[in-house]
C-alpha positions, -999 to +999 in steps of 0.1 A: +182+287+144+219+279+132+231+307+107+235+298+073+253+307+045+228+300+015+251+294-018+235+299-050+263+288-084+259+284-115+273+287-151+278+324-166+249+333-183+224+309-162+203+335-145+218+340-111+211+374-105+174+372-112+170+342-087+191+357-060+172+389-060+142+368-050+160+349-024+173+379-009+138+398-007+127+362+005+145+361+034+156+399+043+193+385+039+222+406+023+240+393-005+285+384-010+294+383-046+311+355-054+321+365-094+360+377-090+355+395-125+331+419-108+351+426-081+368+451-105+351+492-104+370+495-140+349+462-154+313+471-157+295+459-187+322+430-199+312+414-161+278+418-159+274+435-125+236+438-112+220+464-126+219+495-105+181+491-094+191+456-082+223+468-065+198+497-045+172+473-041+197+446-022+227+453-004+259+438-024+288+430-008+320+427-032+310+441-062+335+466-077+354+472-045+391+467-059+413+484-089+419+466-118+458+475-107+454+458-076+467+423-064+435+402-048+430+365-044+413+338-033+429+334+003+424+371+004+384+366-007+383+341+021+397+360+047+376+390+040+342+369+037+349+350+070+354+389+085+322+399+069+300+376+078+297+377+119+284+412+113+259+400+087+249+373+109+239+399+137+213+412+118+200+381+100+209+343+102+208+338+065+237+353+039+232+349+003+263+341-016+261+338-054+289+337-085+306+317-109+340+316-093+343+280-079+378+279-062+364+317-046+331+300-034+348+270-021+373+290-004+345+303+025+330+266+025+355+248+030+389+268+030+419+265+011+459+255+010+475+285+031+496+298+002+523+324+008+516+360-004+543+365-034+567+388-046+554+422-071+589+417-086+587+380-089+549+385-104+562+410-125+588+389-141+567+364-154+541+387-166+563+403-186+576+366-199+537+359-207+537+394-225+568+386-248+566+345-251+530+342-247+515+315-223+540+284-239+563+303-221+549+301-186+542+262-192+577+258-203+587+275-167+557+256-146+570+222-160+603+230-148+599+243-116+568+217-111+561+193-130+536+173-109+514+210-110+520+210-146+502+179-150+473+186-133+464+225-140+446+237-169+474+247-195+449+275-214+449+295-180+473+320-175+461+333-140+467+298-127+500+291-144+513+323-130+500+326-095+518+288-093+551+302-107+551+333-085+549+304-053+573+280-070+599+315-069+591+330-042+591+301-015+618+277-036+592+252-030+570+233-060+534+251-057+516+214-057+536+207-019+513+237-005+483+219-017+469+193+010+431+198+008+423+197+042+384+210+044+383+233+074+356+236+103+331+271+097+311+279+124+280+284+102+256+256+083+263+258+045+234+250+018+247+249-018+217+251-050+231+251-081+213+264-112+210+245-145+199+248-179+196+229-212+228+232-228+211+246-259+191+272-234+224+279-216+245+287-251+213+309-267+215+329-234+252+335-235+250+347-275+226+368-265+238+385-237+275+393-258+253+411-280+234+429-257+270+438-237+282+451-273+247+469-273+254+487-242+293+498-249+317+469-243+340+484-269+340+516-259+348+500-223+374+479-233+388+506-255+393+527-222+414+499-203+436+490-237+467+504-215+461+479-187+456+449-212+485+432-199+471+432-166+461+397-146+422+412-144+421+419-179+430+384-193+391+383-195+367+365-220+351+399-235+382+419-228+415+400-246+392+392-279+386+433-284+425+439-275+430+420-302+406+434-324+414+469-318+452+460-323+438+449-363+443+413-352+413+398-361+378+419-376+353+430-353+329+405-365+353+378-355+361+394-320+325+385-311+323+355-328+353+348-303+338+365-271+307+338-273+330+308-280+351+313-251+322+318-228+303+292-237+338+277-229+341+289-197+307+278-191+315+246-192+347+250-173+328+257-149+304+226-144+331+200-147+347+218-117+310+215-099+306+184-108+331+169-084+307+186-054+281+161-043+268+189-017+253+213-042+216+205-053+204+211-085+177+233-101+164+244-133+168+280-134+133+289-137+123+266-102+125+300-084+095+287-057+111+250-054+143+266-047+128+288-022+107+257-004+139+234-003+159+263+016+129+271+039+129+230+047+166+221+045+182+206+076+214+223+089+245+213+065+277+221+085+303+238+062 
């Protein structure tokens, strides 16, 4: 039997974790996080990691393995997933990926644009122009330095507005020339299940797990990171609404008021970029044995 690399995505909030848990008892298989907001140890509660019993119950691979301070991407993600998973595949043919991060999932699938590593200095310099001129400042920059990028990225994204500039400086080349789309060949079958629920459902869930993160400390763990706020990793839903709370910006009331608005944002971010992948098959979250049957009877689907 070909090994596979079983891909379980869905919108924040959704109930990945709880499905994947099964899957991975299921089939014996190891699962590679594919969230980059828990990749952080400093982000706990604000990125809802598995719960500890489910991290000891199921080995996790890239869950709160980097610093907050450090420099990670998806080309990095990629390269360190593709490393991983021979050795996974030695002990079982079937690896469980699951997260929200699109452009980190489709990274492994299908690859991405070799982009050049940057410059600190040069990513330095424009975080410090987001931190004085706020993000109209970095889309004043982008549209100079490419404008065809400017018209296609999305302009309320920081991350993606500066990793584009830091390119643009550092290679004297637009950022949109490095990126051809050329699928690449992986040497494993790839079977993507994508989890769904009302939109109504979806929103109640996401409302309810704010409160229950503000339950379990999110202030007091934002509170401790307020000296790193200008940092990439911290330009989080959860995160930047407390900043500004705690700085007397906006009340407390309003910060989570905010926090649930933007991730019901985000979740929806997030299915208009799925929506472009006809590969992924879709499932009510609650199909848990349906989901279980179609991998157990899915052909090979080459990635």
């Amino acid at each position: 039997m070909k090994n596979m690399l079983i891909v379980l995505l869905g919108p924040t909030g959704v109930g990945k974790t709880d499905v994947s848990i099964e899957i991975a008892r299921q089939f014996g298989c190891e699962i590679v996080a594919a969230d980059s907001r828990q990749f952080y140890r400093e982000m706990k509660i604000g990125t809802a990691v598995p719960t500890d019993h489910q991290l000891n119950e199921i080995t996790h691979h890239f869950i709160r393995f980097i610093s907050i301070k450090d420099y990670y991407s998806s080309s990095l993600y990629e390269r360190d997933v593709l490393n991983l998973l021979p050795v996974l595949f030695e002990n079982n043919n079937h690896v469980l990926m699951t997260g929200g991060s699109g452009m980190y999932i489709d990274s492994v699938c299908s690859g991405i644009d070799d982009i050049p590593d940057t410059d600190q200095a040069i990513r330095e310099k424009y975080t410090i122009i987001y931190k004085e001129e706020g993000i109209e400042g970095l889309r004043m920059a982008l549209k100079i330095l490419d404008p065809d990028h400017y018209e296609k990225v999305d302009l309320k994204n920081p991350k993606r507005i500066l990793r584009a500039l830091e390119v643009c400086e550092t290679t004297g080349r637009p950022y949109s020339s490095f990126l051809k789309k050329q699928k690449r060949h992986r040497d494993f079958d790839v079977l993507k299940i994508g989890l769904e629920r009302t939109r109504e459902e979806l929103y109640n869930r996401i409302n309810h797990r704010v409160d229950k993160m503000i339950a379990d400390g999110l202030e007091e763990e934002a509170r401790g990171l307020v000296e790193f706020r200008n940092l990439n990793a911290l330009n989080s839903v959860g995160y930047r609404e407390l900043f500004d709370h705690f700085e007397g910006k906006i009340s407390r009331e309003k910060a989570i008021e905010l926090i649930k608005r933007n991730t019901r944002r985000y979740a929806k971010r997030q299915m208009t970029w799925w929506a472009r992948d006809k590969e992924i098959k879709w499932f009510g979250a609650e199909r848990k044995n349906d989901i279980l049957e179609y991998i157990k009877n899915s052909p090979p689907r080459r990635g």
